[in-house]
C-alpha positions in Angstrom: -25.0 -55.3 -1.4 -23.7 -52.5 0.6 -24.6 -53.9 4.0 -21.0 -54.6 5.0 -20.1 -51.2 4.1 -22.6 -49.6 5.9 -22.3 -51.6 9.3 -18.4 -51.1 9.4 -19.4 -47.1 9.0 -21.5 -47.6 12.0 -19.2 -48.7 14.4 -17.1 -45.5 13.5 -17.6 -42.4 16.6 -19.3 -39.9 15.2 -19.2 -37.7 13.1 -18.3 -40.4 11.1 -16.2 -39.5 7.5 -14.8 -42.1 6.1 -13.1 -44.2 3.1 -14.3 -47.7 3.1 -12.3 -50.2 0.8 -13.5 -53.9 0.2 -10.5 -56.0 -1.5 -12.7 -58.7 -2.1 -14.5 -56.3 -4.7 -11.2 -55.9 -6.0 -10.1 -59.5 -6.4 -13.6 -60.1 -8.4 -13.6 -57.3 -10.5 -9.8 -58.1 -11.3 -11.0 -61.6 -11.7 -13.9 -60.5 -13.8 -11.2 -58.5 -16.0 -8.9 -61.4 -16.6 -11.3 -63.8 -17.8 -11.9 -61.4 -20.6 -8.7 -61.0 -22.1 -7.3 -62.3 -24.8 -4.1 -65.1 -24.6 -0.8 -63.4 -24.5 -2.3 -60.2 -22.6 -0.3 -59.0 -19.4 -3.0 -57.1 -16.6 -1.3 -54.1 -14.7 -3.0 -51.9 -12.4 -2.3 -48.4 -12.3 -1.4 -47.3 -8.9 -2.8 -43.8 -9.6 -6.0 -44.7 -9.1 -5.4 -45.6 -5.6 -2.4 -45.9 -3.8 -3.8 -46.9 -0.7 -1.1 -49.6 0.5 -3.8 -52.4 1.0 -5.6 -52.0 -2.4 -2.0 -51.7 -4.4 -1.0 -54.9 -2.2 -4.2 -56.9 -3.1 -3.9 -55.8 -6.8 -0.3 -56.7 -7.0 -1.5 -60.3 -5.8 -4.3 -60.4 -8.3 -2.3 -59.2 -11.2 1.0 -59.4 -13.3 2.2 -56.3 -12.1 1.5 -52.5 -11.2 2.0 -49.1 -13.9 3.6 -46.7 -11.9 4.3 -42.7 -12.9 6.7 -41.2 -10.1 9.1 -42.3 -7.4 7.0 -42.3 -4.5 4.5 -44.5 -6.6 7.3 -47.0 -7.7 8.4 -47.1 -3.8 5.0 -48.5 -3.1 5.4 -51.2 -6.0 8.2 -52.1 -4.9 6.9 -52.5 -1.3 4.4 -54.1 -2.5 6.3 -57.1 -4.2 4.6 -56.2 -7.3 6.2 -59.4 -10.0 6.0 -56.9 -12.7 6.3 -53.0 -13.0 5.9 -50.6 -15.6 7.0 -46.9 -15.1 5.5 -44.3 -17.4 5.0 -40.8 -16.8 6.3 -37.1 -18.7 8.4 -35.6 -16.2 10.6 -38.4 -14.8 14.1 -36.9 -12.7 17.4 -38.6 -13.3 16.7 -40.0 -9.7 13.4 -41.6 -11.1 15.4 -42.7 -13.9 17.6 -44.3 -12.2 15.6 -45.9 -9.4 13.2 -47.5 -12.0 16.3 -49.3 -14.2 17.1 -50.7 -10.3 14.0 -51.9 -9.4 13.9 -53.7 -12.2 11.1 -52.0 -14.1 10.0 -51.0 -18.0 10.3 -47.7 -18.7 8.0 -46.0 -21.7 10.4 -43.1 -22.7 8.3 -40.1 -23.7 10.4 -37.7 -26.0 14.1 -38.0 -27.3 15.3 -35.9 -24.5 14.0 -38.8 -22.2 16.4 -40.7 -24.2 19.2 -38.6 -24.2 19.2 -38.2 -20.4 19.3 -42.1 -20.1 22.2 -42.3 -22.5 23.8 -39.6 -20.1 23.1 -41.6 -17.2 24.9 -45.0 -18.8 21.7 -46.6 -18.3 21.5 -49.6 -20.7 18.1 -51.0 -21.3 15.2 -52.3 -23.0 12.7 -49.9 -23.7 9.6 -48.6 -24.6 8.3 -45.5 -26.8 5.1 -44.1 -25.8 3.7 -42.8 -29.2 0.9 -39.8 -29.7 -0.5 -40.6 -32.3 -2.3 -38.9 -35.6 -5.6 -40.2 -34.8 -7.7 -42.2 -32.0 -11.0 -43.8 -32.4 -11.6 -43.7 -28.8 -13.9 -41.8 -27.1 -13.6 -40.9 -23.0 -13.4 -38.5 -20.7 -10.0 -37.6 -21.0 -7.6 -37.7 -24.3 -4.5 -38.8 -24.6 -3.6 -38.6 -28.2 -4.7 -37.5 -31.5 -4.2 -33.7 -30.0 -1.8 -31.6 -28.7 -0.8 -33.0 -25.0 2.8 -33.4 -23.0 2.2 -37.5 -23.3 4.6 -39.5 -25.8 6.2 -38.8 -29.2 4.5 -36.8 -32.1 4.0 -40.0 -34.4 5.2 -37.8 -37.2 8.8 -37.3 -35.3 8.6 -41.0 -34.3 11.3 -42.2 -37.9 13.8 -39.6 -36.2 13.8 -40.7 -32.8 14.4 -44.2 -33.3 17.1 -43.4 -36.0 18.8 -41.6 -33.2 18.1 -43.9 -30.5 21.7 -43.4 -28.2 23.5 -47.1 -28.5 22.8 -49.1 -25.0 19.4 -48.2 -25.4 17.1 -51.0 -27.5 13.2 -49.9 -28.8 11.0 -53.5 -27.6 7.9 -52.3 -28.2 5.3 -48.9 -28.0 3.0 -47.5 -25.5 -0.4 -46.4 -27.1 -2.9 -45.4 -24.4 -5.3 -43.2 -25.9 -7.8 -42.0 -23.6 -9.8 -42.4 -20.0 -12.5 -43.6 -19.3 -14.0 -45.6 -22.3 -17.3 -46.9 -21.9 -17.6 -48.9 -25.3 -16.8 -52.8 -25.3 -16.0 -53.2 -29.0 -14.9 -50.0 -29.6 -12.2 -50.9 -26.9 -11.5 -54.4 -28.7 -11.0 -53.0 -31.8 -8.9 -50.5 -30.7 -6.6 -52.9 -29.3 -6.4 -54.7 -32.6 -5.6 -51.3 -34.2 -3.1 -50.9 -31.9 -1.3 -54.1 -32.3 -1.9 -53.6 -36.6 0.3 -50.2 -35.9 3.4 -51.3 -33.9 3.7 -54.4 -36.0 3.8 -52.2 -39.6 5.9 -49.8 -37.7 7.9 -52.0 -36.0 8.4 -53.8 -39.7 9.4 -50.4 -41.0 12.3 -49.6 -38.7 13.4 -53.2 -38.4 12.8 -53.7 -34.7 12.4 -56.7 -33.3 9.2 -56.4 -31.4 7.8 -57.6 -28.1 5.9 -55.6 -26.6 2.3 -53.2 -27.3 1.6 -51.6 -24.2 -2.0 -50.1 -24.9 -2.4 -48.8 -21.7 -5.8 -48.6 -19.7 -9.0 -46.4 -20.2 -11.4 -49.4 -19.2 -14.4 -47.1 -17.9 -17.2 -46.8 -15.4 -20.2 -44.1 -15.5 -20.7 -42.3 -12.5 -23.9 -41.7 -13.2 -25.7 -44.9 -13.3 -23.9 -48.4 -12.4 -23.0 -49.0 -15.8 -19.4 -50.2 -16.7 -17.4 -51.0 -20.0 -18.5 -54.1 -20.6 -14.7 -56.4 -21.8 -16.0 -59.5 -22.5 -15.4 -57.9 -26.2 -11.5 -57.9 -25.6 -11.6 -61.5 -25.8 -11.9 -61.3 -29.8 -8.9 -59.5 -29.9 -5.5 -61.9 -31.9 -2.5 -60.9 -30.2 0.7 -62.7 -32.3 2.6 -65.0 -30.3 5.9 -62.9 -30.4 3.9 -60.1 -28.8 2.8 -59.3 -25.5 0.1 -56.8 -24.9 0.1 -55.1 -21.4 -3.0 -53.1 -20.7 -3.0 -51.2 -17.2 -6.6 -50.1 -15.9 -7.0 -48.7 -12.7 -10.4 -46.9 -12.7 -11.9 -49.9 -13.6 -10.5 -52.4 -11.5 -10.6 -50.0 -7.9 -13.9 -47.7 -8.7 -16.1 -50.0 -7.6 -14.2 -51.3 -4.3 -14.5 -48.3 -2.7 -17.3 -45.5 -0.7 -16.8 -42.7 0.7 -19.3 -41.5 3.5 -19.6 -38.4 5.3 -21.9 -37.3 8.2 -24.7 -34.4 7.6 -23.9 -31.9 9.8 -26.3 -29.4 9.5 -29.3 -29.0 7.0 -30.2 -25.8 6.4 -32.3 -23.5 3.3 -31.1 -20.5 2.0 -31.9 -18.5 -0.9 -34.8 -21.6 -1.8 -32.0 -24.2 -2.2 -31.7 -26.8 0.7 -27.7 -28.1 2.0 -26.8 -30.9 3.7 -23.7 -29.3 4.9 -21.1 -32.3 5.6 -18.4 -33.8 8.0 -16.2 -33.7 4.8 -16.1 -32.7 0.9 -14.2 -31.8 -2.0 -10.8 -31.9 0.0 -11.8 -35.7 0.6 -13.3 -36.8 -2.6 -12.9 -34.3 -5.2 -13.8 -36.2 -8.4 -17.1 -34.8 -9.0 -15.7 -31.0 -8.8 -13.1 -32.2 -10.7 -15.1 -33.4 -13.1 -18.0 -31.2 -13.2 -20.8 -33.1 -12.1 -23.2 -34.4 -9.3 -22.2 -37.7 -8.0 -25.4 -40.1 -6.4 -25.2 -40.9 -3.0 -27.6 -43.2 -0.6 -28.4 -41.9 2.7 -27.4 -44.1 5.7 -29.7 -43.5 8.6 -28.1 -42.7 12.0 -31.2 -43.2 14.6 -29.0 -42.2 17.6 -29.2 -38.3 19.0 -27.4 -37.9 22.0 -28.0 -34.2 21.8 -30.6 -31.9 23.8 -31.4 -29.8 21.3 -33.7 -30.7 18.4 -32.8 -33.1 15.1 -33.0 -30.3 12.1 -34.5 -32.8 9.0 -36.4 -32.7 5.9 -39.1 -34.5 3.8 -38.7 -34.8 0.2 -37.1 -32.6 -1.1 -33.6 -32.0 -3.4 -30.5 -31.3 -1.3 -27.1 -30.2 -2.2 -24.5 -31.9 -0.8 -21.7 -29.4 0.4 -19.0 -29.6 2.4 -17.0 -27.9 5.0 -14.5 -25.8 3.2 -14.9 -22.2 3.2 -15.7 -21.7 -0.7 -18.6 -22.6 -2.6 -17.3 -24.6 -5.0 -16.7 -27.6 -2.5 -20.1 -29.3 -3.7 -20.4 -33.4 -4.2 -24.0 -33.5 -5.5 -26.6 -30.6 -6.7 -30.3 -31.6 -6.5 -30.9 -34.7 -5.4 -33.5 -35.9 -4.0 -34.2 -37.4 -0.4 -37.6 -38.6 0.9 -36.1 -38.1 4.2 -32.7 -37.0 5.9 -31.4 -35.9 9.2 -28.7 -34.2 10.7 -26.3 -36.9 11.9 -27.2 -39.5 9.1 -24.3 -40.8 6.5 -24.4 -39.9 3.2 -22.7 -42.7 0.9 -21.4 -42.4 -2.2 -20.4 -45.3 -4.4 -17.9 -45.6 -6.8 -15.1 -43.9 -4.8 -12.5 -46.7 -5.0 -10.6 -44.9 -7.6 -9.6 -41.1 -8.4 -11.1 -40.3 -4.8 -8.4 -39.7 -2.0 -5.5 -39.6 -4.1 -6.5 -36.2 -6.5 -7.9 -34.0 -3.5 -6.6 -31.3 -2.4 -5.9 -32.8 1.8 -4.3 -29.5 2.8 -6.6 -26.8 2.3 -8.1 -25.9 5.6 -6.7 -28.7 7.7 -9.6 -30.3 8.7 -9.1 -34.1 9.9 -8.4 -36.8 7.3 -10.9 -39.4 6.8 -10.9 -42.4 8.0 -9.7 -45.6 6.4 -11.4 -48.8 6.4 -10.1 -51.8 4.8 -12.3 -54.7 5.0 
């Protein structure tokens, strides 16, 4: 399935490093997403994931609209002719502020001080709050709410805020994303239907009139294996027909478009542990040290060797995959096994489309920037 990816690599020079990115991956998977959720459900993608021009361009095609947390994001949207945008984020400037209410997007307002600076600003618009609340019955990599982070209002300080929302301002709806990377179907489904229970009882309390539950994204993929959340579950999900639910993956709808690939540059043992030392790492691609763990990879066989000296190789074995920054910690994969690899052969790693390029640390050391493929 891969074969596309791995002849575009081959026409690279060597040494070859490189992000590859397939939008026909993405139009299916975003495809595969829609066809799953339920009527009266908006699909965003959240730019964070990748902000690769060409992937936020496809995805603004293939979706309503794009979820955006800074400036420089929300310049790409709006480059991008996105129909919809959504701007979210703890730490928004006045000029963020601002530039959003322009552009035309929905801001989720995350504390009263948020609110208060809007007021300031004579900004008059719909909004939304985004809510921590008491309890979450997700489970994920990351959490969101249910514990003490800087994202949205303490639920128990929620009655205050809105009596003191500043006039101009009008509370639509709530944003509710609870956690990253879910991998359970109906656990997701039902948290959706939680979610829309809440807002309407709270919304019913306060006497708003509302419109919108903005549940946010958290649609996972496991790095480990190639299983994903499976959403066909979302489809059970009743949203009311004065609501509209806006969910905004972007792990799940870019992870699988892209690869990353870097060239072995030297294979070497010390200390009885085996490196392939690469034309790239953690600098590139630094979800797995982010994250704590060993990401797979394939090995894409390179038969030319224009050199004199001899090919260094080696016959199965486990290999750590390293990279070329000078610290130890710039590791991709620990102890994995190859029946064969060479110095000058690719090694591939999946998954990569999201998370990748955009959290790494590019500066350190200066080396060379991948390159970027688009097919």
């Amino acid at each position: 399935m891969t074969d596309h990816i791995t002849a575009a690599l081959r026409r690279l020079p060597a040494p070859r490093c490189a992000y590859v990115y397939d939008t026909a991956a993405l139009r299916s998977r975003a495809a595969t997403l829609r066809a799953a959720l339920p009527a009266g459900t908006t699909l965003l993608y959240a730019v964070k994931a990748n902000g690769h021009p060409d992937v936020i361009r496809t995805l603004a095609d293939v979706c309503d609209g794009l979820e955006v947390a800074s400036g420089g994001e929300l310049s790409l949207a709006v480059q991008a002719g996105a129909r919809r945008i959504v701007f979210g984020g703890p730490a928004k400037t006045d000029a963020e502020l601002a530039a959003a209410v322009h552009a035309g997007a929905l801001l989720n307002v995350e504390s009263p001080h948020e609110l208060r600076r809007l007021a300031a600003l004579g900004i008059h618009a719909d909004v939304c709050l985004r809510v921590n609340r008491a309890t979450t019955a997700l489970t994920g990599s990351h959490s969101m709410t249910g514990t003490p982070t800087p994202f949205g209002i303490d639920e128990t300080q929620l009655p205050q805020v809105l009596a003191d929302t500043p006039p101009g301002l009008r509370v639509i709806g709530f944003h509710l994303h609870a956690v990253s990377n879910n991998l359970d179907g109906p656990a997701h489904a039902a948290f959706l239907t939680d979610c829309l229970t809440w807002a309407g009882r709270t919304a019913q309390r306060h006497d708003l009139s509302l419109r919108i539950v903005n549940a946010g994204g958290g649609l996972g993929v496991d790095y480990l294996s190639d299983a994903s959340i499976d959403p066909a579950p979302l489809s059970s999900v009743t949203v009311p027909g004065n609501v509209e639910l806006i969910l905004e993956p972007g792990r799940y709808l870019a992870a699988d478009a892209g690869w990353y690939a870097a060239e072995v540059l030297d294979l070497k043992t010390t200390h009885g542990r085996t490196f392939a030392v690469l034309r790239g790492g953690t600098h590139h691609f630094r979800l797995p040290a982010a994250w704590g763990y060993s990401h797979p990879f394939t090995v894409v066989p390179i038969d030319d060797w224009p050199h004199p000296y001899p090919r260094p190789e080696v016959h199965d074995t486990e290999i750590d995959a390293v990279g070329e920054l000078c610290t130890p910690r710039d590791v991709l994969t620990r102890g994995q096994y190859v029946p064969h690899l060479r110095a000058g052969d690719l090694l591939l790693f999946g998954r990569a489309g999201a998370y990748g390029w955009d959290i790494s640390h590019h500066e350190f050391l200066r080396h060379d920037p991948p390159t970027f493929v688009v097919l």
